[in-house]
C-alpha positions, 0 to 999 in steps of 0.5 A, spaced: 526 468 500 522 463 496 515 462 494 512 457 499 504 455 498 499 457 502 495 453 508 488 452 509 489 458 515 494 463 510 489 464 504 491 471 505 494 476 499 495 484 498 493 488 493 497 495 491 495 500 487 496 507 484 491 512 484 496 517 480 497 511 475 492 514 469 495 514 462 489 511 459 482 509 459 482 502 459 484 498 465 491 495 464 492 503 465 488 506 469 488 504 477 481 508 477 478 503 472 481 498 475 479 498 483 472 498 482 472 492 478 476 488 483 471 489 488 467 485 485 473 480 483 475 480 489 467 479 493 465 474 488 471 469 489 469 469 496 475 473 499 474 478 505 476 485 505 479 487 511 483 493 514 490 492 515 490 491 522 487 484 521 490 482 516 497 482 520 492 479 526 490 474 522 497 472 519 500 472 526 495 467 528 497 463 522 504 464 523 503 461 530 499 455 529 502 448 530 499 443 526 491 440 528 485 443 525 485 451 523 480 455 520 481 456 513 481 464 511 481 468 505 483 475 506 485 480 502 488 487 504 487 493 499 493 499 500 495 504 495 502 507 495 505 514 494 499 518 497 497 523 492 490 526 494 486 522 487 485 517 493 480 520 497 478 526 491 475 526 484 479 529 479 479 530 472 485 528 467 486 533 461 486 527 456 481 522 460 477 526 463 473 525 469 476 519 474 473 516 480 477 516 486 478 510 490 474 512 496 468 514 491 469 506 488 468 503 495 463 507 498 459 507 491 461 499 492 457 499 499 451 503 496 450 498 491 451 492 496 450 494 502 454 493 509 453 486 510 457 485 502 464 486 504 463 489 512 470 491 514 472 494 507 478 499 508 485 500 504 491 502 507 495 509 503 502 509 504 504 516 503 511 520 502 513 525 509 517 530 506 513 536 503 518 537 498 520 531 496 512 531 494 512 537 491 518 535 486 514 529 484 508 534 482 513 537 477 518 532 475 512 526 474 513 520 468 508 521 464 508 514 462 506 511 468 503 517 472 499 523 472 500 528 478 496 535 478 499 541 482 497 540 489 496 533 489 500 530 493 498 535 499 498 532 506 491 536 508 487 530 506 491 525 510 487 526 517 480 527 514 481 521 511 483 516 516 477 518 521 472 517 515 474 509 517 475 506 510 482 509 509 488 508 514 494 512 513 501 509 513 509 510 513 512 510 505 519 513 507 521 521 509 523 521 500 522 515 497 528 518 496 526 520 489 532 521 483 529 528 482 530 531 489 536 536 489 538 532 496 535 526 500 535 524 507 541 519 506 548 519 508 551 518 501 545 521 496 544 514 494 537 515 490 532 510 487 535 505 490 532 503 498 536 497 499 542 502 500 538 504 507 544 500 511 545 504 517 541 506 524 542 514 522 539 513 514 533 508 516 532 514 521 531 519 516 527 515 512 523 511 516 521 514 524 523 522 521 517 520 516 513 517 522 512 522 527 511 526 521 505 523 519 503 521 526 502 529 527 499 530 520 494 525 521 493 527 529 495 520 532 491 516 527 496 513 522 497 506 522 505 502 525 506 500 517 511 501 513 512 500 505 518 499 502 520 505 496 520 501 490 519 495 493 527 494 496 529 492 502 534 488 505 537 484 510 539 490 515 531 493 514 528 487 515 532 483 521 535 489 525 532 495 524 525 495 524 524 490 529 526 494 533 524 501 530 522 507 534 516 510 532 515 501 533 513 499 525 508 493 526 509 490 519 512 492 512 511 490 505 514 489 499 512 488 492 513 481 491 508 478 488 505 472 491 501 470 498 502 471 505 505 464 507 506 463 514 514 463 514 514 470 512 517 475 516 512 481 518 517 486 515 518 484 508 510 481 507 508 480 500 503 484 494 501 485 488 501 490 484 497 492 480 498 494 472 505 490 473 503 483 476 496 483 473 493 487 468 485 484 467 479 483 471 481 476 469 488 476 471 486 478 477 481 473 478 487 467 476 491 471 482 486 470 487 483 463 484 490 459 486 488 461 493 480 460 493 
């Protein structure tokens, strides 16, 4: 799908980090020293924080607009993919020490401002279903790009998290199908790879098996998106199978890096992500800035 330049109504962009990214002590390489830095990035370029739900409210609205005078918005929308526990809870690195989880950032951002500065700040965490899936990733994490403590990517903070307001909780697939996985939910054993999702019964195992599973872990307060493993999609996911899926996916997302336009499809919305599309506050600010 090609790039098309936001409107005045379609000024709307979303973020994704990593709170398991931490293999430094400097930004580029540290989601945790990142994200509360791009808070104030973020605010002090004008854009709303807003919960997932709105955003896609919003983009719909846009989407269907025709023509004549519209409301111009800037809106961001924070996600975090993979689901370990450093989310929502503090922990420490064996190597950089004490790191601050994202929901700490964005409640020491509501301390520090006030609920008037940023009123519907939320993030959305996509996480993975399948406990051994998870566990696998605990023991076989890259330590170029991630760390990953044991027990981090437990799901008992899932529901505690969603009812606090600021954390939504999302579907990022049954097991990624993750290369380290002695099986995966898949017909073919097809790892690393999303776009080979090709059938009713593989998008089931990956997509609505995750689905009930998070809607039960998290007492039937999960939210109806979905973001693509590694960012992969393809013409079936996006055209046949998810607009019709059951559990019913409200809105899915990639990782191309540009705005939300308003000929978008809603199961294949663009982000960024952080550490690869941008790597400095000033980066950052050079993103959001084409749209301020």
């Amino acid at each position: 799908m090609e790039s098309q330049a936001p409107t005045a109504a379609t000024q709307m962009i979303v973020l994704a980090y990593h709170s398991h990214h931490v293999v430094g002590d400097d930004y580029a390489r540290n989601d945790h020293i990142a994200f509360p830095i791009d808070l104030r990035v973020i605010t002090d370029l004008g854009f709303e924080i807003v919960p997932l739900d709105v955003f896609v409210d919003a983009w719909e609205l846009a989407s269907a607009a025709q023509g004549g005078a519209q409301e111009a918005v800037k809106l961001v929308a924070l996600t975090f993919d993979d689901g370990p526990v450093y989310d929502v809870a503090d922990f420490v690195h064996p190597h950089f020490g004490a790191q601050g989880s994202f929901l700490r950032a964005m409640r020491n951002f509501r301390a520090r401002f006030g609920h008037e500065v940023q009123r519907g700040m939320n993030a959305t965490s996509f996480v993975i279903a399948s406990p051994e899936a998870r566990r696998v990733m605990e023991a076989t994490f890259d330590g170029d790009y991630t760390y990953l403590g044991a027990g981090s990517m437990d799901d008992a903070w899932w529901r505690p998290a969603a009812e606090t307001g600021l954390i939504g909780i999302a579907n990022h697939s049954w097991d990624h199908l993750h290369p380290a996985l002695p099986t995966v939910a898949h017909s073919r054993q097809v790892r690393a790879d999303f776009r080979q999702v090709l059938s009713i019964e593989d998008a089931d195992l990956q997509i609505a098996a995750a689905a009930k599973f998070i809607a039960a872990k998290t007492a039937g307060l999960a939210t109806p998106f979905f973001a693509y493993p590694f960012g992969h999609y393809n013409d079936f996911l996006v055209h046949d199978y998810l607009p019709g899926a059951s559990p019913r996916i409200r809105a899915a997302f990639s990782v191309d890096p540009r705005a939300a336009a308003k000929e978008d499809n809603p199961w294949c919305l663009p982000r960024y992500v952080c550490g690869d599309d941008w790597k400095s506050p000033d980066a950052l600010a050079k993103i959001l800035a084409q749209f301020a």
